[in-house]
ZAMARGU-4260 file (C-alpha; in steps of 0.2 Angstrom, whole numbers, plus 5000, padded with zeros to 4 digits):
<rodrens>
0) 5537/5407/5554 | 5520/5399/5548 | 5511/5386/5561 | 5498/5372/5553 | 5485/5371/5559
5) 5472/5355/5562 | 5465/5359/5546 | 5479/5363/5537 | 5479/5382/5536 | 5494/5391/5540
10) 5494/5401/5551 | 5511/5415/5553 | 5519/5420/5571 | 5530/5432/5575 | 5542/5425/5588
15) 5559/5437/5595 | 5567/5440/5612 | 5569/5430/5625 | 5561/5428/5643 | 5543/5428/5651
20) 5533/5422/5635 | 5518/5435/5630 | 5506/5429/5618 | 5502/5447/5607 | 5483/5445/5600
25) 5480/5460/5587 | 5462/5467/5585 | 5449/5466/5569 | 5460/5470/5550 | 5474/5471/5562
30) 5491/5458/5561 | 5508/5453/5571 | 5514/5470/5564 | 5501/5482/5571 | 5509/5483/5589
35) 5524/5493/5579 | 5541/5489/5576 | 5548/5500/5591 | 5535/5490/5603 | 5540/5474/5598
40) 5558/5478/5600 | 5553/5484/5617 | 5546/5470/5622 | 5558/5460/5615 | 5571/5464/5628
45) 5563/5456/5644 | 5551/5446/5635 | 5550/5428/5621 | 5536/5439/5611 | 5524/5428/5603
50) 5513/5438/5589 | 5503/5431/5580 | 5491/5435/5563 | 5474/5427/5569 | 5467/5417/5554
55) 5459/5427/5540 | 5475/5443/5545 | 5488/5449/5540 | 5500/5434/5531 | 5488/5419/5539
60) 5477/5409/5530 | 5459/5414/5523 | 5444/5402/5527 | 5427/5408/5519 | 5418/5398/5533
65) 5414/5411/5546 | 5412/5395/5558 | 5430/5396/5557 | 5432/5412/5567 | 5421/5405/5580
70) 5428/5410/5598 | 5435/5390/5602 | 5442/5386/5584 | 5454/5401/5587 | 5457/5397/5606
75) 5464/5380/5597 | 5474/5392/5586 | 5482/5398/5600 | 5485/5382/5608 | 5493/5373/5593
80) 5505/5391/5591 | 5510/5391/5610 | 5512/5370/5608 | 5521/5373/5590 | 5533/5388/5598
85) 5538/5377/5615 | 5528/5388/5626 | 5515/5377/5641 | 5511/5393/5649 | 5511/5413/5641
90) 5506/5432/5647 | 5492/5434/5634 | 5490/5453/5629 | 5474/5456/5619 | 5468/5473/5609
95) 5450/5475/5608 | 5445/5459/5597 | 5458/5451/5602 | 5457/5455/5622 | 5439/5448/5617
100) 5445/5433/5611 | 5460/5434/5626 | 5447/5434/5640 | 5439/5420/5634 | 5455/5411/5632
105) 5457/5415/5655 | 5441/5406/5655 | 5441/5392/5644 | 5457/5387/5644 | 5468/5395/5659
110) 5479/5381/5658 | 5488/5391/5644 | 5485/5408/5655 | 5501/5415/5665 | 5495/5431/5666
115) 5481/5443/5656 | 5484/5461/5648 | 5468/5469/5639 | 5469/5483/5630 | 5451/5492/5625
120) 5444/5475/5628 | 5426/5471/5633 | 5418/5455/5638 | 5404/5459/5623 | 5386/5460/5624
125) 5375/5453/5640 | 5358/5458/5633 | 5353/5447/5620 | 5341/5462/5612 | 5361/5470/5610
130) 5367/5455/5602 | 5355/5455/5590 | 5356/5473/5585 | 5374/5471/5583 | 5372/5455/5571
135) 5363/5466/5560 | 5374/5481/5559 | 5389/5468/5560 | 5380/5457/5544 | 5377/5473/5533
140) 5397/5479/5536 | 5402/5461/5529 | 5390/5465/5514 | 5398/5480/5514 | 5415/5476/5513
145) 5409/5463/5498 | 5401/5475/5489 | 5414/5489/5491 | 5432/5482/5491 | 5444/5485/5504
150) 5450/5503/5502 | 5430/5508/5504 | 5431/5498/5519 | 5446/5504/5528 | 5444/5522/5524
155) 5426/5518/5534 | 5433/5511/5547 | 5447/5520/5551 | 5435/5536/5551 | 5423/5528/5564
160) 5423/5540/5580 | 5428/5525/5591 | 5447/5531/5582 | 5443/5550/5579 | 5458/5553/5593
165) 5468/5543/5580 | 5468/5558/5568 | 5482/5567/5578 | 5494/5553/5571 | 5509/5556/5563
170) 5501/5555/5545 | 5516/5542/5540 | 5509/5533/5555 | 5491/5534/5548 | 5496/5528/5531
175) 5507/5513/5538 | 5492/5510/5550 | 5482/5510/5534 | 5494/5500/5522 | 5492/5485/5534
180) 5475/5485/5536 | 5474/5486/5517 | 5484/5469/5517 | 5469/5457/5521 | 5455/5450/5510
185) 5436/5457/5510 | 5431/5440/5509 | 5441/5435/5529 | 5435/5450/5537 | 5416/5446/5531
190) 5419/5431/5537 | 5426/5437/5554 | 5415/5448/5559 | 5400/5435/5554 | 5410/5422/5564
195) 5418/5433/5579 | 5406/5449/5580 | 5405/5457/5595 | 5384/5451/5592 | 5389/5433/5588
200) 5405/5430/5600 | 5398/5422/5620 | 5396/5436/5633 | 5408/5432/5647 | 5402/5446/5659
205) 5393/5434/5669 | 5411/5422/5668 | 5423/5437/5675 | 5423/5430/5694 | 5432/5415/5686
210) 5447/5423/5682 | 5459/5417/5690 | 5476/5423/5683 | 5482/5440/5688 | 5473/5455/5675
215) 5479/5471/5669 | 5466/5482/5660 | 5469/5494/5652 | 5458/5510/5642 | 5464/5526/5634
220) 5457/5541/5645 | 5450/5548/5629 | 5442/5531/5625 | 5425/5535/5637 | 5416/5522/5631
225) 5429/5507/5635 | 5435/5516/5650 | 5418/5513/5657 | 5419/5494/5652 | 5435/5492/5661
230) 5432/5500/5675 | 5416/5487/5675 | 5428/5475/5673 | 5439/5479/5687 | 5424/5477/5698
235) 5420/5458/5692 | 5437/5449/5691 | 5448/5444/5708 | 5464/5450/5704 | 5462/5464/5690
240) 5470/5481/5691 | 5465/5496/5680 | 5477/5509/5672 | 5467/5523/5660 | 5481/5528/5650
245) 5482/5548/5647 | 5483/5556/5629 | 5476/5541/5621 | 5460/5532/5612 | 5457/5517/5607
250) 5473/5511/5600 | 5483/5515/5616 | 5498/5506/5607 | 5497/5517/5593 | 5493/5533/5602
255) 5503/5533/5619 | 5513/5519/5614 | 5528/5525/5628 | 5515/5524/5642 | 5507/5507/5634
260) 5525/5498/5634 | 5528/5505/5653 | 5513/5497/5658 | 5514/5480/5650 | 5530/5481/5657
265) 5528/5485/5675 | 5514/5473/5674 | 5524/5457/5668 | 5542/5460/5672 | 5553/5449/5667
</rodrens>
């Protein structure tokens, strides 16, 4: 189904199952379908899943404006869906951009929070001297992806180390993986990353001891990096718990997806 927004763009949701609501935000080129048919199905058994394709993904709408992307015009996104589909209060469950913009969402608008699943999420960047660098890497990718199209892009990005783990997929996996990614605009992603980088996006570290809904994160074992950020995490929000998934990266979903789907699970039974 496609949702309206406020300024008319359209925005499509993937809605099945019945149960506990849980809101499904997919990370940066990703879209409703990146969580995987079988994961979806799972889910659906004990739960009304939500998924959505953020503005600029998948099947959604494309705005040029990279305003658009901001972290509070998609928080209303999600609003507006959760208002459009019935829902007052959902399980959000974020992957990396999406946990981003997920744990905003505990601290901006909780009233909408039941519950908080993050997978390799971070809060972003609390030195400003970071955010800065990361502006400028973030600023030449977006030129990038202009100049070079979006097979140049994907093929780069899905060959950056943070997914080196990811090359012991299934190759059919990998090509499907890549098929999707291959469905957005070079033009939404420029914008995206110039309105939602990790360098533009708020930091929320200082924000963690506001969390008040209960808070599963989660990092692959192989994922050092983000295993550090969570277990940072776990030390700053009330009522966190911290699973490292084993035989996984970055894209726990992709990699473990049995032990993702037993955690999200025993995490928010139905």
């Amino acid at each position: 189904m496609f949702v309206t927004m406020r300024d008319d763009l359209r925005v499509n949701v993937l809605v099945q199952g019945a149960g506990d609501p849980l809101l499904l935000i997919h990370g940066f080129t990703g879209s409703c379908r990146s969580w995987g048919e079988e994961l979806l199905s799972g889910l659906g058994q004990a739960h009304r899943v939500i998924a959505v394709d953020l503005v600029g993904h998948g099947q959604s709408d494309v705005s040029p404006d990279p305003d658009r992307y901001q972290v509070d015009e998609l928080l209303q996104d999600l609003g507006q869906i959760l208002d459009a589909v019935g829902v007052e209060k959902a399980r959000w469950l974020g992957y990396s951009m999406g946990g981003r913009l997920s744990l905003a969402g505990a601290v901006r608008t909780p009233d909408r929070m039941s519950g908080l699943i993050l997978e390799s999420a971070s809060p972003g960047l609390a030195e400003e001297g970071e955010r800065r660098a990361r502006r400028r890497a973030d600023e030449a990718l977006a030129e990038g992806i202009l100049r070079g199209g979006m097979e140049a892009f994907v093929d780069h990005w899905m060959g950056l180390p943070l997914f080196a783990t990811q090359g012991k997929l299934p190759p059919a996996i990998r090509v499907r993986t890549r098929e999707r990614k291959l469905q957005n605009t070079p033009e939404a992603l420029a914008a995206c990353l110039r309105g939602m980088g990790t360098g533009v996006q708020p930091s929320f570290w200082d924000a963690l001891p506001e969390v008040t809904v209960p808070v599963l994160l989660m990092a692959g074992e192989k994922d050092r990096k983000f295993t550090q950020v969570a277990e940072r995490m776990a030390e700053g929000i009330p009522d966190a718990e911290l699973r490292l998934i084993p035989k996984a990266g970055h894209a726990i979903h992709l990699e473990n997806p049995f032990a993702w789907l037993a955690a999200v699970r025993t995490f928010a039974p139905s």
